[in-house]
LOVO-589576 format. One record per residue (C-alpha): x, y, z; residue number from 1; residue in one letter. Coordinates in steps of 0.02 Angstrom, whole numbers. Layout:
R      x      y      z resi resn
R      X      Y      Z  NUM    a
...
***
This chain:
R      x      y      z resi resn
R   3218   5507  -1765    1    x
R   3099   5604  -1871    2    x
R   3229   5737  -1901    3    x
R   3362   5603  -1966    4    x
R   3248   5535  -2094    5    x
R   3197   5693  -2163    6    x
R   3400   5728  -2167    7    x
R   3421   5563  -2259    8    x
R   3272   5595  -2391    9    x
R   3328   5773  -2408   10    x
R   3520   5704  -2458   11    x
R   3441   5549  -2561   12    x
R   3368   5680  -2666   13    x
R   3524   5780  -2677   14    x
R   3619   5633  -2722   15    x
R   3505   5569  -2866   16    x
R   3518   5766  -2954   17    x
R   3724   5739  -2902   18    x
R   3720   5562  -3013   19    x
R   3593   5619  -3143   20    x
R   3727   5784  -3172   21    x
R   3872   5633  -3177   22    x
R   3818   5554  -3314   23    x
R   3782   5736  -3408   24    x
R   3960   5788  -3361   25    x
R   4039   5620  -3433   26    x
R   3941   5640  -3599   27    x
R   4005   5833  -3641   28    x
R   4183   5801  -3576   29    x
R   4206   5652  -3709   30    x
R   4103   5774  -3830   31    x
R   4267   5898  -3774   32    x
R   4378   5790  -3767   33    x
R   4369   5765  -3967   34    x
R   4416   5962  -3990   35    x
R   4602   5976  -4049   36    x
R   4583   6127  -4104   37    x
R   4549   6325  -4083   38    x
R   4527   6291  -3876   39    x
R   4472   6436  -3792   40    x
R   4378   6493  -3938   41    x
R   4307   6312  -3931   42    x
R   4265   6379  -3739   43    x
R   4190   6528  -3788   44    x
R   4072   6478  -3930   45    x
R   3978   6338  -3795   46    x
R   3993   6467  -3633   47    x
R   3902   6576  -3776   48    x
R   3757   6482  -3844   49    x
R   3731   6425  -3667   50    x
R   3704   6599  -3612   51    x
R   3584   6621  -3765   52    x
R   3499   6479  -3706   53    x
R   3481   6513  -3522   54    x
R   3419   6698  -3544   55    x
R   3239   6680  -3577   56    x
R   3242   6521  -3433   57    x
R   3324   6667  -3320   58    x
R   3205   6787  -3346   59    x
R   3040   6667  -3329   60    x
R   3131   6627  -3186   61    x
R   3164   6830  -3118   62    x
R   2971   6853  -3152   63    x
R   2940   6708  -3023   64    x
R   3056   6743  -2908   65    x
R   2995   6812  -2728   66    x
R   3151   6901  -2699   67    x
R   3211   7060  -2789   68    x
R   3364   7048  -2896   69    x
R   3515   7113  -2796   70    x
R   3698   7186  -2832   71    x
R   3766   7028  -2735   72    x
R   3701   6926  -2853   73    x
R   3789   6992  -2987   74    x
R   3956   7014  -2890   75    x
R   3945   6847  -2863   76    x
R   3888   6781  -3046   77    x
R   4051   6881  -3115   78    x
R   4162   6787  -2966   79    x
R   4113   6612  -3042   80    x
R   4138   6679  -3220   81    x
R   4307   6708  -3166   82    x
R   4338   6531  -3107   83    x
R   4230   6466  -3234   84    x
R   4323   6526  -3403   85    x
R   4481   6472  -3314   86    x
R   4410   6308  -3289   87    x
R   4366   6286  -3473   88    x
R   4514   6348  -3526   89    x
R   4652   6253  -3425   90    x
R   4544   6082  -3448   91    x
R   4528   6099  -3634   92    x
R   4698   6170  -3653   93    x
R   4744   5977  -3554   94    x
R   4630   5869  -3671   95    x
R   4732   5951  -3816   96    x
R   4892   5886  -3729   97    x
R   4849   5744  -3626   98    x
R   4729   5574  -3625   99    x
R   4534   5595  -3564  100    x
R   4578   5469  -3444  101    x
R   4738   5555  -3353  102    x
R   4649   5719  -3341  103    x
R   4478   5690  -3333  104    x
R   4491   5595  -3166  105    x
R   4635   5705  -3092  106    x
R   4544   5838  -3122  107    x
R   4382   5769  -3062  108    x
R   4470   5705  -2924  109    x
R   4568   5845  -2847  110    x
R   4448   5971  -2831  111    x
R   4323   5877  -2719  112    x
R   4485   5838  -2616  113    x
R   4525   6031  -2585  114    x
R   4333   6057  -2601  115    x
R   4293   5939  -2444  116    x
R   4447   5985  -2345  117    x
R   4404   6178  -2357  118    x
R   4226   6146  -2311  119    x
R   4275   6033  -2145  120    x
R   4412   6168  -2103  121    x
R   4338   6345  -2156  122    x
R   4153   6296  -2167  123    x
R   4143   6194  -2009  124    x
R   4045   6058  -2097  125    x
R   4065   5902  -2029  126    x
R   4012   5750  -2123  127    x
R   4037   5606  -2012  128    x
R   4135   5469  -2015  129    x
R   4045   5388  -2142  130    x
R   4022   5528  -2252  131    x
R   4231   5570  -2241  132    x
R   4258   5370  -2261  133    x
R   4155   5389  -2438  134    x
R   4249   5530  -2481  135    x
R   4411   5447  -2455  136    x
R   4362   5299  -2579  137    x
R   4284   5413  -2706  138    x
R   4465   5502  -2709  139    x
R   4591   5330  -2684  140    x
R   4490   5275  -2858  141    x
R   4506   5431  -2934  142    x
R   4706   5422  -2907  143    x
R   4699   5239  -2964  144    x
R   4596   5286  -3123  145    x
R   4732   5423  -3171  146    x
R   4905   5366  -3113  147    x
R   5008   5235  -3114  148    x
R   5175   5179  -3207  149    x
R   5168   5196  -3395  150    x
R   5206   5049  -3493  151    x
R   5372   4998  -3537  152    x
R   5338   5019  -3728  153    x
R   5271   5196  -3719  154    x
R   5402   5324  -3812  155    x
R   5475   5487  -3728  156    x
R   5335   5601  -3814  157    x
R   5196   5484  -3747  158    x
R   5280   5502  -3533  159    x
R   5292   5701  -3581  160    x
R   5124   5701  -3634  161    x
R   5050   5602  -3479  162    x
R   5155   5729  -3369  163    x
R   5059   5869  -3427  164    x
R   4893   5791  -3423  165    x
R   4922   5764  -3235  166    x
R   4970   5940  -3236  167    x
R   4841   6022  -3318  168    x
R   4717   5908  -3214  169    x
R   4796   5963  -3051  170    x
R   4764   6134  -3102  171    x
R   4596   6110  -3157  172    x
R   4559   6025  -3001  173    x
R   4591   6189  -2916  174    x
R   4484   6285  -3028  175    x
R   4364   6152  -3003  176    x
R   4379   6169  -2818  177    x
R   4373   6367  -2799  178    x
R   4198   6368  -2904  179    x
R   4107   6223  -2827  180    x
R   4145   6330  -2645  181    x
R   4095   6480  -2699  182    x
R   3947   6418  -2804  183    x
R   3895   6342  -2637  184    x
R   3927   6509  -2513  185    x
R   3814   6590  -2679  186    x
R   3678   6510  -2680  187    x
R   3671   6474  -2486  188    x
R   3742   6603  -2418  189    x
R   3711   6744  -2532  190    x
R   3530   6657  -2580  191    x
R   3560   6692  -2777  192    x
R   3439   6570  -2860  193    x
R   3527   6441  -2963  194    x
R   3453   6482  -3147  195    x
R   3472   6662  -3118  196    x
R   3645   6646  -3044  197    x
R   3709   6532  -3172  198    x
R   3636   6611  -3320  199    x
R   3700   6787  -3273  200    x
R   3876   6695  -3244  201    x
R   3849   6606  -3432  202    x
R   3811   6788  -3485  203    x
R   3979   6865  -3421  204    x
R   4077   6708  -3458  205    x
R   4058   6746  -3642  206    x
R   4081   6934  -3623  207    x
R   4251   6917  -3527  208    x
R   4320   6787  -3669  209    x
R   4253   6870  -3810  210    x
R   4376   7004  -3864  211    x
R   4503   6864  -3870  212    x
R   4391   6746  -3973  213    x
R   4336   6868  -4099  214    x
R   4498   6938  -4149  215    x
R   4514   6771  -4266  216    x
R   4323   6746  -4339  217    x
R   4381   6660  -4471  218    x
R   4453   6532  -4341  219    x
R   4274   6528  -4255  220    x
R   4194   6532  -4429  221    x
R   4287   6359  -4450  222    x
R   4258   6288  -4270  223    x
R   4068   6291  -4299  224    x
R   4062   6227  -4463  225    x
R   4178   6077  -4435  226    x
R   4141   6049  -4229  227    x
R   3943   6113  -4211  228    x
R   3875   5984  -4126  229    x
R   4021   5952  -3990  230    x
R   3983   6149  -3956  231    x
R   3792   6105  -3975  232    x
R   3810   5962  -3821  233    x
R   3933   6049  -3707  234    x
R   3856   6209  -3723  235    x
R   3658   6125  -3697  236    x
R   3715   5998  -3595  237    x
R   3852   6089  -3467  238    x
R   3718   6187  -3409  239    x
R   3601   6040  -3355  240    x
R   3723   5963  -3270  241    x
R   3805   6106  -3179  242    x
R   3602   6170  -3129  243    x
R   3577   6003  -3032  244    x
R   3733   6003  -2943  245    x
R   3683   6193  -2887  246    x
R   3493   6132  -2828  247    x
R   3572   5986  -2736  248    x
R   3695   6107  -2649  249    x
R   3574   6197  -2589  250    x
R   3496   6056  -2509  251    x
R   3641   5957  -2450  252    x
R   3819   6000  -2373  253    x
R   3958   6042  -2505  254    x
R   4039   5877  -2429  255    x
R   3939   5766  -2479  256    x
R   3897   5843  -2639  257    x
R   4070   5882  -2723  258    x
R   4142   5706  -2689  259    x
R   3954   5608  -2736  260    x
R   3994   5722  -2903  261    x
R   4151   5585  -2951  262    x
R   4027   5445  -3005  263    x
R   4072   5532  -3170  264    x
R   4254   5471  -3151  265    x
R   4192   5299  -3191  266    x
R   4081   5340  -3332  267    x
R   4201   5436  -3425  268    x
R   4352   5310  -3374  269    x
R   4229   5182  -3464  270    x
R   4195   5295  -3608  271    x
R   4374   5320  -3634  272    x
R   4414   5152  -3654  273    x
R   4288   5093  -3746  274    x
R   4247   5260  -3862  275    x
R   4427   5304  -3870  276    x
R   4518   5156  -3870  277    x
R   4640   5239  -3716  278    x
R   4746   5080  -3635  279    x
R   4733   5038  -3458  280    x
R   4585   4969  -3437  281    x
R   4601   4851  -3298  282    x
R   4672   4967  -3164  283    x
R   4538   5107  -3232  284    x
R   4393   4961  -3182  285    x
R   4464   4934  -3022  286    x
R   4466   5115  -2985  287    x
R   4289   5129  -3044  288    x
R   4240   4982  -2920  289    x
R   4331   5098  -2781  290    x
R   4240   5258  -2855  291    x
R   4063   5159  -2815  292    x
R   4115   5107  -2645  293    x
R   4136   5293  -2598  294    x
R   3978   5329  -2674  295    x
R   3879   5207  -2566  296    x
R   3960   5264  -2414  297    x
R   3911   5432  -2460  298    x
R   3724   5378  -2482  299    x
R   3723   5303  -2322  300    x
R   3797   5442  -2220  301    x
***
């Protein structure tokens, strides 16, 4: 009995860094989402000043640290800069094409569906029926968020458009789902403490992208001067939000984490309707409603 309810406080505090790093994530995707513009360099400049801003945390943090710094932790820091820049580039590279609220929540949605699958099948985690039932929800609102038939009065250009939003948030879904499973085996299996892990990754993130970016410096000379404070919030906030979801996986099993993640779904379904004036809205509050109901479940696995 005693060993249940120190499971269940252990995952109530993983879930409340997992919602606190939702409504983070919603904030700097609509802060993104406004970028039409220079992409990838867009990418680059936030990865960038969040590396600036992580390195003195990271090395406070490598003068605390117990544990000497090791080669696998920087193998595995360049492995989720890998995944990483693709992830930024393939989801701002589908904002530019598509609606916040097609890929946003197909993006959101199908990585913790690959995400949860992989760790039941390769992993051997096993989340219970309650935990699987949440996850199920948190995905059926996600897919009712970001399909469904297009109005009748929406032209050609518009249908192409949502096509490649749903494409470009499938594929981001993968990224999404090959760095939230390795950022778990990191900094559980490997032991690479979160700060230093992420920071180092931040670091090489902006190293691998920047030949590309500074071959046009009048084109970043423009993207700060006319979009410094969306690179301001993604690049400050990102990091917060991606930090708590790395402390609550190493608490908590990536199953219950990478679905619990999707409460952002309904803040930035919300945000898009309201901030951006996307259509829709009814089916995207239902979804939301569905989104909550998986998060419950989860909480009460």
């Amino acid at each position: 009995m005693r060993g249940k309810r120190e499971r269940s406080a252990v995952n109530a505090t993983a879930l409340s860094f997992v919602v606190v790093a939702a409504v983070i994530h919603a904030g700097w995707n609509l802060a993104a989402k406004r970028i039409r513009r220079g992409g990838a360099r867009f990418v680059w400049a936030y990865y960038s000043l969040s590396a600036i801003l992580l390195v003195p945390v990271m090395a406070i943090s490598l003068a605390v640290e117990p544990q000497r710094p090791q080669w696998t932790w920087l193998f595995a820091a360049v492995v989720t800069a890998v995944f990483h820049v693709t992830y930024g580039v393939v989801l701002q590279r589908g904002y530019a094409v598509g609606d916040l609220s097609v890929v946003y929540p197909v993006a959101r949605g199908t990585g913790p569906l690959i995400s949860v699958l992989a760790a039941v099948v390769l992993l051997g985690e096993r989340p219970g029926i309650l935990g699987l039932v949440g996850a199920f929800l948190v995905i059926a609102g996600v897919l009712v968020i970001g399909t469904g038939r297009a109005p009748a009065h929406v032209g050609a250009a518009e249908r192409v458009a949502r096509r490649k939003g749903l494409l470009y948030g499938l594929l981001t879904g993968l990224t999404i789902a090959a760095y939230t499973l390795w950022d778990a085996h990191s900094v559980t299996g490997l032991g690479v403490p979160p700060i230093v892990y992420f920071g180092t990754g931040a670091i090489v993130q902006s190293l691998l992208m920047a030949p590309y970016a500074l071959k046009d410096r009048e084109e970043v000379a423009w993207l700060w001067r006319e979009h410094k404070r969306e690179v301001v919030i993604v690049g400050v906030f990102s990091p917060v939000a991606y930090l708590l979801v790395l402390y609550a996986l190493q608490i908590a099993p990536v199953s219950l984490v990478a679905p619990a993640r999707e409460l952002s779904i309904v803040l930035g379904g919300i945000a898009a309707w309201l901030v951006l004036g996307e259509a829709n809205a009814v089916r995207r509050l239902a979804g939301s409603v569905v989104v909550l109901a998986g998060i419950a479940a989860i909480a009460m696995a």
